[in-house]
C-alpha positions in Angstrom: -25.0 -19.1 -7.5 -24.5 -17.9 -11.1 -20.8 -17.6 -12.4 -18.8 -17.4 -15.8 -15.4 -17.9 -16.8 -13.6 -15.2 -17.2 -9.3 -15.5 -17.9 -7.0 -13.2 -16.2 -3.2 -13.2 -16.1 -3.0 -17.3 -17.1 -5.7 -18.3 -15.7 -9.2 -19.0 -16.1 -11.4 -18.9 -13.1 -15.2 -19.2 -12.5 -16.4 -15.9 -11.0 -19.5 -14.6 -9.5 -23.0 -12.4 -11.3 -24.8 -10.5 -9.5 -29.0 -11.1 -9.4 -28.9 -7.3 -10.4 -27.1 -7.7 -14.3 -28.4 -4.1 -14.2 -26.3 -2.1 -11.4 -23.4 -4.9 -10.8 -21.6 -3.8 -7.7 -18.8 -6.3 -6.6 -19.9 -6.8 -3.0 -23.6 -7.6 -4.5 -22.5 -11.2 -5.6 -22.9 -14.2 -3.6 -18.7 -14.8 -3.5 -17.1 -10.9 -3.4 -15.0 -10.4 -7.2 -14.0 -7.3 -8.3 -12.5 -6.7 -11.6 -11.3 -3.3 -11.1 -8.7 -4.7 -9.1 -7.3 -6.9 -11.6 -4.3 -4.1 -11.7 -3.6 -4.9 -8.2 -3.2 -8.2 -8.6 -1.1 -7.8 -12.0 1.1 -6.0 -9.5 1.2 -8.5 -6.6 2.2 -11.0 -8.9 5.0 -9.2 -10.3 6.2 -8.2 -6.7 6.0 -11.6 -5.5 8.3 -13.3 -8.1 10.0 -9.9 -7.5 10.8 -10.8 -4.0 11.4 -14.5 -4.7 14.5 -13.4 -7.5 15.6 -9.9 -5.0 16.0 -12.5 -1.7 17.1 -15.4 -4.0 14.9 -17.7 -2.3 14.1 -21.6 -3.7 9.9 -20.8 -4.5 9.5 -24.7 -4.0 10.0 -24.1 0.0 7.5 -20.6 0.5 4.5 -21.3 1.2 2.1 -17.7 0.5 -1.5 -17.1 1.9 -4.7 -15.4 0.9 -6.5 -14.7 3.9 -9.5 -13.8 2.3 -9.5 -15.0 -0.9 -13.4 -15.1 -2.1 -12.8 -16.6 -5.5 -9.3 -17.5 -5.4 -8.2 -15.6 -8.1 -4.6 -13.8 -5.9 -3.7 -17.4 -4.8 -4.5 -19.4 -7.9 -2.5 -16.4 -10.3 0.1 -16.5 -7.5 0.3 -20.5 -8.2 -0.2 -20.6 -11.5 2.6 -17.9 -12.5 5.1 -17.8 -9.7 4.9 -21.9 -9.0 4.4 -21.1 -4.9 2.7 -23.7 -2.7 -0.7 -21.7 -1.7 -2.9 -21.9 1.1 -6.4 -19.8 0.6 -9.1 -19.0 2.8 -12.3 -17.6 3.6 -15.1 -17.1 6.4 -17.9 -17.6 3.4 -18.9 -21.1 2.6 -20.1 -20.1 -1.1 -16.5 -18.7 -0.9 -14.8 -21.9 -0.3 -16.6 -24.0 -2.3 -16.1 -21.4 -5.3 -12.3 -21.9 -4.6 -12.4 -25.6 -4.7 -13.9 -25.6 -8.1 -11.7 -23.2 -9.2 -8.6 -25.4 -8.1 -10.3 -28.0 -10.2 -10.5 -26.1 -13.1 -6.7 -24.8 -13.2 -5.8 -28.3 -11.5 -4.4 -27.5 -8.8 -5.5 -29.5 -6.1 -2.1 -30.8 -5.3 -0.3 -27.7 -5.1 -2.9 -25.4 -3.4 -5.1 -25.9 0.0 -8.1 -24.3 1.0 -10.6 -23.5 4.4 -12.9 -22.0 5.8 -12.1 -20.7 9.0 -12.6 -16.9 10.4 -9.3 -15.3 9.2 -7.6 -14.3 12.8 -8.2 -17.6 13.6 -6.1 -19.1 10.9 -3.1 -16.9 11.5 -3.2 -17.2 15.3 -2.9 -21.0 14.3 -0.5 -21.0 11.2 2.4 -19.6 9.6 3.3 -18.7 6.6 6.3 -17.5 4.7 4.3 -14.9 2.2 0.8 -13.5 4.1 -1.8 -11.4 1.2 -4.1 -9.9 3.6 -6.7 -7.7 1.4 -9.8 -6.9 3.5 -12.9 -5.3 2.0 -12.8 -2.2 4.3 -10.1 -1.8 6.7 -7.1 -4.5 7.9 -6.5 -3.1 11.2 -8.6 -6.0 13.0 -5.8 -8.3 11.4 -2.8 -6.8 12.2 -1.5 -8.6 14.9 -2.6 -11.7 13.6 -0.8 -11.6 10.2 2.0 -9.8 12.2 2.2 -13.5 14.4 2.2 -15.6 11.3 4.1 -13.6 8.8 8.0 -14.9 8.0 9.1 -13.1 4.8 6.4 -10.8 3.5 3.9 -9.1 4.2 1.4 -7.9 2.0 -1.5 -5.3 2.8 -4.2 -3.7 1.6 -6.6 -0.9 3.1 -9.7 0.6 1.5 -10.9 2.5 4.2 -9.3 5.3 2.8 -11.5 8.3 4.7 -10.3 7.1 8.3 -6.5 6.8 7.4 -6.6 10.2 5.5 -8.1 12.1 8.2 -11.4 12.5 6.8 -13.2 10.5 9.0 -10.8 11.2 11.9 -12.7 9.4 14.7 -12.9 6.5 13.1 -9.3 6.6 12.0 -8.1 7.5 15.7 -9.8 4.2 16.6 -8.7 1.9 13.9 -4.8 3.0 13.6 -4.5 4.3 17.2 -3.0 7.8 15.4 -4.5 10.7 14.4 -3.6 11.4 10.9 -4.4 15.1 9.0 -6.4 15.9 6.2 -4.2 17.7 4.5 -3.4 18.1 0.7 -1.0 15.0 0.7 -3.8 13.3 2.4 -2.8 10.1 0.3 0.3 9.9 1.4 -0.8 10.8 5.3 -3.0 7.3 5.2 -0.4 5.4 3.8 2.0 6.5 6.5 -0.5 5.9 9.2 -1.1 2.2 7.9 2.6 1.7 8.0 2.6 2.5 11.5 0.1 0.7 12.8 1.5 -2.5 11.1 5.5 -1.4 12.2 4.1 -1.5 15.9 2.2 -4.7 15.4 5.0 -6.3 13.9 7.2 -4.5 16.9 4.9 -6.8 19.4 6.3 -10.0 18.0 10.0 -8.6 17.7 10.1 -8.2 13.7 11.4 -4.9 11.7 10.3 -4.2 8.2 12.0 -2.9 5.3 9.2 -1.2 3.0 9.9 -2.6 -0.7 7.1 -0.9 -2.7 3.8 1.6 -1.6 1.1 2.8 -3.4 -2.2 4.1 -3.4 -4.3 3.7 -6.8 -7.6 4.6 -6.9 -9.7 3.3 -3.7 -7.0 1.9 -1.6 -3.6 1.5 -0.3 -0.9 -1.1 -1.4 1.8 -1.9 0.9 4.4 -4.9 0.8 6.6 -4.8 3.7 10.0 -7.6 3.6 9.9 -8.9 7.2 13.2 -9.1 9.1 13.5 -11.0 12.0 14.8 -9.6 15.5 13.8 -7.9 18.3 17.0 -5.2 17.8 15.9 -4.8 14.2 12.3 -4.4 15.8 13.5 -1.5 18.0 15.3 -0.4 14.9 12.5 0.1 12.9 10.4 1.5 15.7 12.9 4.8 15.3 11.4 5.3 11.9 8.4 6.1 13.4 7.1 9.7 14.8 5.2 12.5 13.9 4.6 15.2 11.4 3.4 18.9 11.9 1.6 21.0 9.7 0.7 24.1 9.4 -3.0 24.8 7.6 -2.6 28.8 7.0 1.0 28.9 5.1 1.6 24.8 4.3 4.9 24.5 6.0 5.2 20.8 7.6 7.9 18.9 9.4 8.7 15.8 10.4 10.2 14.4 13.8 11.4 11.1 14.6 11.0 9.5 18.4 7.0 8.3 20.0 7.9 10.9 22.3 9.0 13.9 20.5 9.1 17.2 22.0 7.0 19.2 19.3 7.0 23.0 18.8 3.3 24.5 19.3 3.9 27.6 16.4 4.6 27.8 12.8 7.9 29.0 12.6 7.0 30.5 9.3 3.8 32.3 9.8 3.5 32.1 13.3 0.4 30.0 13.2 -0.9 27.0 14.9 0.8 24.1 14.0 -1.1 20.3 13.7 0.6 17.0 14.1 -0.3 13.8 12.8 1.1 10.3 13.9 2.5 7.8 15.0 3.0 7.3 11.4 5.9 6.0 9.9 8.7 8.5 8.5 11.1 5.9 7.3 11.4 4.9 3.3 8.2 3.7 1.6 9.8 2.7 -1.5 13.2 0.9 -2.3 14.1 2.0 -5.9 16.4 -1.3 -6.6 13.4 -3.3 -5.5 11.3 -1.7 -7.7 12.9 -1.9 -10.4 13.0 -5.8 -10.2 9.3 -5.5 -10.1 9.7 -3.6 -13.1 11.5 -6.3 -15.0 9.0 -9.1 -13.8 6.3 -6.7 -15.4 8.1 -5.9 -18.6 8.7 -10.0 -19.1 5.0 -10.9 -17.8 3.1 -8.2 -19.8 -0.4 -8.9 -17.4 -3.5 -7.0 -19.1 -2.9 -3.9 -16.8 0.6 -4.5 -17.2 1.2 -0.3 -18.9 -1.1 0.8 -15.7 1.3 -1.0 -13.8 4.6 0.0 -15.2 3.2 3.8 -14.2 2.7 2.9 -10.8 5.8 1.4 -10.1 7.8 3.5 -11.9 6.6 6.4 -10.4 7.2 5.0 -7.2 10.7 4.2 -7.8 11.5 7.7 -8.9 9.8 9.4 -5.8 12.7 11.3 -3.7 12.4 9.8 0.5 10.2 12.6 1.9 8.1 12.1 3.9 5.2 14.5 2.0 4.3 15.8 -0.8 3.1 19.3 -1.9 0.3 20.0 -4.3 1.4 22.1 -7.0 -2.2 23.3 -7.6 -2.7 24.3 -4.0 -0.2 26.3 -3.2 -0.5 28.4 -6.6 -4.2 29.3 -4.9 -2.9 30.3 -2.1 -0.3 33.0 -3.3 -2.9 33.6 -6.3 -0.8 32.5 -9.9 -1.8 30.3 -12.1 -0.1 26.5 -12.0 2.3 26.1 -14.7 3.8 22.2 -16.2 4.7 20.4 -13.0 7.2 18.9 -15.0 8.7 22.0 -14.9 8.4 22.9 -11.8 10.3 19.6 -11.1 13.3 20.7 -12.9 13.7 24.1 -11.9 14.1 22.8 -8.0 16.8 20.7 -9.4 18.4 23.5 -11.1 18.0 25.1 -7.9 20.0 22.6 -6.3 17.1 21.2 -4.7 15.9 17.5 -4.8 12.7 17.0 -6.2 10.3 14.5 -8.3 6.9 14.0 -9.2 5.0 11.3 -6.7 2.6 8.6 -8.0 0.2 10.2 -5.0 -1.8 13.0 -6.5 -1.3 14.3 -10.9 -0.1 17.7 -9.0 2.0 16.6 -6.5 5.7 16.9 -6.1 8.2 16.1 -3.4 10.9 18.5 -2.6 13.6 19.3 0.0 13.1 22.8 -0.3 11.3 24.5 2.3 8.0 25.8 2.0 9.8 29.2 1.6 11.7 28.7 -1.0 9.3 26.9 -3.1 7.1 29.6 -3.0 9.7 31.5 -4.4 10.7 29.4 -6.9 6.9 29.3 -8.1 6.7 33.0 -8.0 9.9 33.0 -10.4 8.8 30.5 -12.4 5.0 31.3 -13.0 
């Protein structure tokens, strides 16, 4: 297998080339690396030593795992700059003997384990305090595993971004055991539905969540989710969940809490047929005070994607708790005016008295408490 060294964060790490120099695609290489998501990793270190500082926990007893780490590069950055014990894993042999020269070259051999075992296996067998679980496609065959092991935090990532969004609805039925809508907050919809799928597998195993920090950047879905203990916190959290209806003709959408919900059939607005998505999750996908720790650990760590990051979180910490968003661009096609600054458009539903704040989701999105109604309005007055 061919590798270089390449240095990321405070690390250097040996990392797969592909046979083809000429048309390099990351899951071409002998040991899967991708370099495009170095930004998530700037982040998952930030949020990490974010959680360690908002909990005020001792890092020297938290053990954190990389279920399928391929290079090492999350656990070894996770090592090197927070100081956690590590544990990393995966099913490839080239994988795991990639990560034990990589060990060697950061020495750390004493504070960092390795194996090769198939990754459901590992959880049903182990525990750990932090669990990284960061599939290439989607996580859903791990949820209940990383769900059993999981103590503190829980960290996931989905890039099967079609099924969760509705486009490939089958397939996102079958996955997430939901049906979520393509709609024009589409991001948002997957997001939701991956939340739910891991709330209910947490549920199982009597643990609630508490969702620090969401986002979806490019390709996939980011989620960290602070476990708490408990089956009453579990059924607590389970009341977050439910369903949202949508209307394709005039945009309206609500929202309505329960797994059995009694749910209108009509838009009350235009009288049309109304959709529903779910289970999904309605509760809080962001904690702003959270966030803003992360924000800190950025500011102090300055990572190479550390001004990509910054956006991201920020964003997220200024998002208003709705549970969708509306895109500016498509609702001025359907009443046929031009978009104006959604910056703007921001401010005049707060001078309307209404909450509302761009989302990290989509460049044209907003979130709003005003009804689909009275937005429209407000655009019409505006534009």
């Amino acid at each position: 297998m061919k590798t270089q060294i390449i240095s990321e964060g405070n690390i250097s790490i040996n990392v797969p080339l592909s046979d083809d120099t000429s048309n390099f695609l990351p899951s071409s290489a002998a040991v899967f690396y991708n370099p495009q998501t170095e930004l998530n990793r700037d982040i998952t270190t930030a949020v990490v030593s974010a959680f360690i500082s908002y909990k005020e926990l001792d890092p020297c007893s938290l053990l954190y795992a990389d279920i399928m780490s391929a290079t090492g590069i999350r656990g070894i950055r996770i090592a090197t700059e927070v100081g956690l014990k590590c544990h990393m894993n995966d099913w490839s042999l080239a994988a795991y003997q990639l990560m034990q020269d990589n060990l060697r070259v950061n020495n750390l051999q004493a504070q960092c384990s390795v194996s090769h075992q198939n990754a459901n296996t590992l959880m049903h067998q182990e525990s750990f305090d932090i669990v990284d679980l960061d599939p290439f496609g989607s996580p859903a065959p791990y949820l209940d595993s990383s769900a059993r092991c999981v103590r503190k935090l829980l960290c996931i990532t989905a890039t099967d971004t079609a099924p969760l969004c509705g486009a490939h609805l089958a397939s996102g039925i079958r996955k997430y055991s939901a049906y979520p809508l393509n709609t024009e907050y589409h991001k948002e919809m997957g997001a939701r539905i991956l939340l739910g799928a891991a709330v209910r597998a947490l549920a199982l195993h009597d643990k609630g969540v508490k969702v620090l920090l969401t986002h979806a950047t490019r390709h996939y879905v980011r989620s960290y989710l602070e476990i708490i203990q408990g089956a009453s916190v579990a059924d607590k959290t389970i009341e977050k969940m439910g369903y949202i209806s949508h209307c394709f003709n005039c945009g309206f959408r609500q929202w309505h809490f329960g797994l059995v919900p009694g749910l209108e059939q009509e838009c009350p607005n235009c009288h049309g047929p109304l959709n529903f998505a779910g289970p999904l999750w309605l509760g809080s996908i962001q904690d702003p005070g959270f966030c803003q720790v992360v924000l800190d650990q950025l500011d102090d760590r300055r990572p190479g994607k550390w001004k990509q990051a910054v956006k991201i979180v920020a964003f997220c910490q200024e998002e208003i708790d709705i549970p969708t968003y509306y895109d500016q661009h498509w609702l001025c096609k359907k009443q046929k005016i031009s978009p104006g600054p959604i910056d703007e458009l921001v401010s005049v539903l707060k001078k309307e008295g209404f909450a509302s704040s761009r989302t990290h989701f989509s460049g044209t999105g907003f979130k709003t408490d005003a009804s689909i109604v009275e937005i429209k309005k407000v655009l019409h007055r505006f534009l």
